[in-house]
C-alpha positions in Angstrom: -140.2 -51.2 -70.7 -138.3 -53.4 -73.1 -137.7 -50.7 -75.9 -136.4 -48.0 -72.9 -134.3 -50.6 -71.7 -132.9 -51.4 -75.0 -131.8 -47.8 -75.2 -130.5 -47.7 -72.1 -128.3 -50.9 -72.3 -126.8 -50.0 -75.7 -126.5 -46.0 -74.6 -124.8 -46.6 -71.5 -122.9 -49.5 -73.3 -121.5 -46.9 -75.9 -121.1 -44.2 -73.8 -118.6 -46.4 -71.4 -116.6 -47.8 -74.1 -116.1 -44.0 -75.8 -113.3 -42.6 -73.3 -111.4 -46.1 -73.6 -111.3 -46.0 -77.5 -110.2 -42.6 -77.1 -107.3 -43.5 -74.8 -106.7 -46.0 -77.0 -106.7 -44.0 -80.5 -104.4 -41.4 -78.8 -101.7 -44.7 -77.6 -101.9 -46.7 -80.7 -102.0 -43.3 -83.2 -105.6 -44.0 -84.8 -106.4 -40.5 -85.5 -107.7 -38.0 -87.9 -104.6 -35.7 -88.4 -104.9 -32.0 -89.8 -101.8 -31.9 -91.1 -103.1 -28.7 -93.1 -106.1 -30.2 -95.1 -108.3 -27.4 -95.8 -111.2 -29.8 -95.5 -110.7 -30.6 -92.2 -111.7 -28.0 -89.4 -109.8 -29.3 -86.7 -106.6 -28.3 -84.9 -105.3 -31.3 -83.4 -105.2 -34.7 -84.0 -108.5 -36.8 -82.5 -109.3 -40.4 -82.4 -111.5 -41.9 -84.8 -112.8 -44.9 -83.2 -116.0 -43.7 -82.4 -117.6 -45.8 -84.8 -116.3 -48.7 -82.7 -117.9 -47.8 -80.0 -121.4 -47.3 -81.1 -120.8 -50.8 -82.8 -120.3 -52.5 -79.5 -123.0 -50.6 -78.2 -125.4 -51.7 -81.1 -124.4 -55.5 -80.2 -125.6 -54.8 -76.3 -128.7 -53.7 -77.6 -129.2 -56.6 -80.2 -128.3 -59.5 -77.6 -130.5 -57.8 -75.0 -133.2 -57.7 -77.6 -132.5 -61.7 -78.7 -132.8 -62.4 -75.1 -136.1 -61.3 -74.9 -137.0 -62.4 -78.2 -137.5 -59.5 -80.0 -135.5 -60.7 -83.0 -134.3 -64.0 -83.8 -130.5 -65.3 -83.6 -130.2 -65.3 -87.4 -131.6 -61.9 -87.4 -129.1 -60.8 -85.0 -125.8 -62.3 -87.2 -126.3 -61.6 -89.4 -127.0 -57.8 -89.2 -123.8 -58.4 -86.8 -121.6 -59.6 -89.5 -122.9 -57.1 -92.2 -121.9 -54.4 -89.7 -118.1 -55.7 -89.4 -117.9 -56.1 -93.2 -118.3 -52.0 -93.2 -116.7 -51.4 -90.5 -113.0 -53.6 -91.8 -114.2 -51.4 -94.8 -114.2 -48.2 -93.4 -111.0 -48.7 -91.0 -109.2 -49.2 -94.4 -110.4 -46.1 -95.1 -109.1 -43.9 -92.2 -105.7 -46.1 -92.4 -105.0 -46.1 -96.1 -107.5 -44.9 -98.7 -107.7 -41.4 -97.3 -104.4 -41.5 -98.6 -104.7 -42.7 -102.1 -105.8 -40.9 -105.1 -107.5 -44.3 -106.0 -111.6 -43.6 -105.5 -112.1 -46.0 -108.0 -110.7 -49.1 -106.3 -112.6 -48.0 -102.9 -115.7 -47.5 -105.0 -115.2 -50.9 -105.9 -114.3 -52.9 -102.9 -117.9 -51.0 -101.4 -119.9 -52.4 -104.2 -117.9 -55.6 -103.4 -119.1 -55.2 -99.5 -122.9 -54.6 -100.8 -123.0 -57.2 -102.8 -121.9 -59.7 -99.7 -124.3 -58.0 -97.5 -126.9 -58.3 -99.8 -126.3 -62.3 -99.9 -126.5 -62.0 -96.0 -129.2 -59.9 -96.0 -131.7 -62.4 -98.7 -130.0 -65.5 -96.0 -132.0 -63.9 -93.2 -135.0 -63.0 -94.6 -134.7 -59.0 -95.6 -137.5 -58.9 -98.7 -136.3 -56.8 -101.1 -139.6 -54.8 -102.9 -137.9 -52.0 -105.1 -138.4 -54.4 -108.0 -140.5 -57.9 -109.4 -137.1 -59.1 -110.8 -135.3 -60.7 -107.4 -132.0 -59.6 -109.2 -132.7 -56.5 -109.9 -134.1 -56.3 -106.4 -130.8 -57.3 -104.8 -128.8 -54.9 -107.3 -130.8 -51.6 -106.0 -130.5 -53.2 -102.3 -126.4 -53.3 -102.5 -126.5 -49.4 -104.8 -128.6 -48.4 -101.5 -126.5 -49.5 -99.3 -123.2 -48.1 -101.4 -124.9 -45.0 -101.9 -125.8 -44.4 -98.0 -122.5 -45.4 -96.8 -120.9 -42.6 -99.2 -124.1 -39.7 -98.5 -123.2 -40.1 -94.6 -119.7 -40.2 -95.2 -120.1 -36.7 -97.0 -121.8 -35.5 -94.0 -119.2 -36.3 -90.8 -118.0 -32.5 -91.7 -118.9 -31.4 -88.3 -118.5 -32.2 -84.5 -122.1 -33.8 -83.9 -123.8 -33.6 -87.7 -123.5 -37.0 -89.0 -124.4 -38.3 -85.2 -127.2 -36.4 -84.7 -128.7 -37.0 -88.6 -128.9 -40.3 -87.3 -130.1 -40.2 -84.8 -132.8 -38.2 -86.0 -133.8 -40.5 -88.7 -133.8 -43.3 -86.2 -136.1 -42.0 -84.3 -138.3 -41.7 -87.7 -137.7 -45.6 -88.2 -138.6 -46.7 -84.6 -142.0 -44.6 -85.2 -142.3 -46.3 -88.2 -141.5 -49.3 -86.6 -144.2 -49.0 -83.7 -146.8 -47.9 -86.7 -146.3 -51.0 -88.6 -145.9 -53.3 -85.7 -142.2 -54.2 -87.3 -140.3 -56.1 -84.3 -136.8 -56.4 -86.5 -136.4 -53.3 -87.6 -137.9 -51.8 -84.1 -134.6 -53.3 -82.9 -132.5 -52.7 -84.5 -133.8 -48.8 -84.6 -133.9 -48.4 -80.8 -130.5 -50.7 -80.1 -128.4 -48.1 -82.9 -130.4 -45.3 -81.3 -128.7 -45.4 -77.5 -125.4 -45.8 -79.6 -125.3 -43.1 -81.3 -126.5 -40.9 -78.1 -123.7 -42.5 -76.1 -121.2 -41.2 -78.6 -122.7 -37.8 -79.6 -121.4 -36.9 -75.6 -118.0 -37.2 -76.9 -118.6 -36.0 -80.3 -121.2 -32.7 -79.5 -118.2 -29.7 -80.3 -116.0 -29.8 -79.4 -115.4 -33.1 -80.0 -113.0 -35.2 -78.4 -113.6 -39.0 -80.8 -114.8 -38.9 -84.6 -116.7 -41.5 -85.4 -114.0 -42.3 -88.4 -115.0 -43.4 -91.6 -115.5 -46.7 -90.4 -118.6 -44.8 -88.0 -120.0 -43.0 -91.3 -119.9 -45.9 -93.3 -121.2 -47.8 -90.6 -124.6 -46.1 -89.7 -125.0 -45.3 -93.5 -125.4 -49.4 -94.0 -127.7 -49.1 -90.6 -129.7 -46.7 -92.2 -129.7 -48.2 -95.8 -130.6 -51.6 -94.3 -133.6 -49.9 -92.4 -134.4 -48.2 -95.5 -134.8 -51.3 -97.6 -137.0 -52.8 -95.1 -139.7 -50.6 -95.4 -139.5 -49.7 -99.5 -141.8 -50.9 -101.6 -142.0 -51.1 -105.1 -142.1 -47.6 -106.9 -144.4 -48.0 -109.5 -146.7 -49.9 -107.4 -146.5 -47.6 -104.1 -144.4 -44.8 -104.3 -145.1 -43.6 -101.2 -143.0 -46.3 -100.0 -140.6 -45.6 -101.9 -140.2 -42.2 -101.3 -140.9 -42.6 -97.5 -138.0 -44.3 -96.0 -135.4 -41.7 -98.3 -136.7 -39.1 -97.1 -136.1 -40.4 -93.2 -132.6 -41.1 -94.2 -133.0 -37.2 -95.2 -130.5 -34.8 -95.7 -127.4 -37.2 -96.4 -129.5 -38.2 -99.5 -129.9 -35.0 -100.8 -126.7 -33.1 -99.5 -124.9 -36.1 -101.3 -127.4 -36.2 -104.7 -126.5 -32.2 -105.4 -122.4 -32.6 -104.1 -122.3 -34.8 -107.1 -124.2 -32.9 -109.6 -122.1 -29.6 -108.3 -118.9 -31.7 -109.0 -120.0 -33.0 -112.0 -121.2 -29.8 -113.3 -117.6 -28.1 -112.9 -115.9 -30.9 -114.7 -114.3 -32.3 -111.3 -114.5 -35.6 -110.2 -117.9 -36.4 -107.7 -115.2 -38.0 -105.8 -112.9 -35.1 -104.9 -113.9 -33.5 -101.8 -114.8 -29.7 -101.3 -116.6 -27.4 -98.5 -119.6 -27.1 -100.8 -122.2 -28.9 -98.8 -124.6 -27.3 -97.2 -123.7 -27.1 -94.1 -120.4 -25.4 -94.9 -122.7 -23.1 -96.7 -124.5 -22.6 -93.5 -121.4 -21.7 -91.6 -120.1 -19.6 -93.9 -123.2 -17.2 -94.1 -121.6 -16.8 -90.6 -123.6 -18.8 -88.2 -121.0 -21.1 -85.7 -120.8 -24.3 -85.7 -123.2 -25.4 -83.2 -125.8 -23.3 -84.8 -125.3 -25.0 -88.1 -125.5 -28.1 -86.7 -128.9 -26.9 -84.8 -129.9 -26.0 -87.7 -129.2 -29.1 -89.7 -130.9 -30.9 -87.5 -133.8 -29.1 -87.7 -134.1 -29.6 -91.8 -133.4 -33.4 -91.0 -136.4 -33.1 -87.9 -138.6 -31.6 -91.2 -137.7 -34.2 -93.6 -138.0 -37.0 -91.4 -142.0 -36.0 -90.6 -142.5 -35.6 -94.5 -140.9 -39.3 -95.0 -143.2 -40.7 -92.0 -146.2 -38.5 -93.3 -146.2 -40.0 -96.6 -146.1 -43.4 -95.4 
């Protein structure tokens, strides 16, 4: 009854506070404009505080959670004030990097970001089991969470994809969760969970609130930190290594092969194009519900394997 109600609390939590950022995007001009970009499929101009919103609602589920002691107060910070460091992150992004021509500097600022989450992260008691070497430990932990930020990033192409990836590979996480008898990350799975839903309302096409790049960079870092919870070392258990990227699915590998593409026609891996795979999908001609629906499914396939393999 505690996990539903978890759900239900940060659901209806982000799910209240989604028409009032919109209101609120539209007043105060926070939103993604066309203005002719050939990356962007939208018309008009729409608010991208979603991410906002399923922040709040991932604190309602956290404090309900503390309150019944599912996590401890420390707990709760400080994956509270990792989650603003991203989120002041990606609001620059939406307000002045999309903008630049400067990936270099916001590459660096992110690695900047991971490194202070990964202080936060040892200073309430996140184990990190990719390596022997503490430091080397903590290095993959912060390229983990850089990396996850950027893979969902690459997939907010679509009204409901990035959203619904999540939530996908939450679920994944919160059986993993219940399997290992894991009360943090159970959580902090369940609590992100009912955010996500509240917001995919507004965000299901069409769309009427993006979850901005502060959402995408956002629930990547949920998603990473999840992820580095249940890795362990990969010599000594693959599996567990493997496991938790392949829940974090299709981002990962949509992301890995954007790069090599780039790479491999001498452009920058920064530069964005309508090569992923779900523009591939839509234009074979399926619409872009169905391409969604059928991303989803991939992510539904990937996210067994990961928990399979476990």
């Amino acid at each position: 009854m505690i996990y539903i109600l978890i759900i239900l609390i940060s659901f209806t939590s982000s799910a209240v506070l989604m028409p009032i950022l919109r209101k609120i995007g539209i007043k105060r001009g926070f939103c993604d404009q066309p203005d002719g970009n050939k990356l962007k499929i939208h018309k008009n101009p729409i608010p991208y505080l979603g991410g906002l919103g399923i922040f709040f609602g991932l604190i309602a589920g956290l404090i309900f959670s503390r309150l019944f002691h599912q996590i401890s107060g420390l707990q709760a910070v400080g994956v509270i004030l990792g989650s603003i460091i991203i989120l002041f992150l990606g609001f620059w992004d939406d307000l002045k990097w999309k903008k630049s021509s400067r990936p270099l500097i916001k590459l660096f600022y992110q690695f900047l970001a991971g490194a202070l989450i990964v202080f936060i992260l040892i200073k309430i008691g996140v184990d990190f089991k990719f390596s022997l070497n503490p430091i080397i430990g903590a290095f993959i932990a912060g390229f983990y969470i850089v990396g996850a930020m950027n893979a969902m990033n690459m997939e907010d192409g679509m009204d409901g994809l990035a959203g619904g990836l999540t939530a996908i590979s939450l679920i994944g996480f919160i059986i993993l969760s219940i399997a290992y008898q894991a009360i943090f990350p159970l959580a902090i799975s369940l609590a992100l969970l009912g955010a996500v839903l509240g917001f995919l309302i507004y965000n299901f096409e069409p769309a009427s609130i993006f979850m901005g790049d502060n959402g995408s960079h956002f629930l990547g870092f949920s998603l990473a930190l999840l992820a580095i919870i249940f890795t362990g070392h990969p010599i000594y258990n693959f599996s567990h290594f493997a496991g938790p990227i392949l829940i974090i699915g299709l981002p990962v590998f949509d992301a890995g092969w954007a790069i090599i593409r780039r790479l491999g026609k001498g452009k920058s891996p920064f530069l964005g194009d309508r090569g992923h795979l779900y523009d591939k999908i839509n234009q074979k001609g399926l619409s872009s519900k169905k391409t969604v629906l059928l991303c989803w499914l991939i992510q539904c396939i990937l996210v067994i394997i990961g928990i399979g393999i476990m």
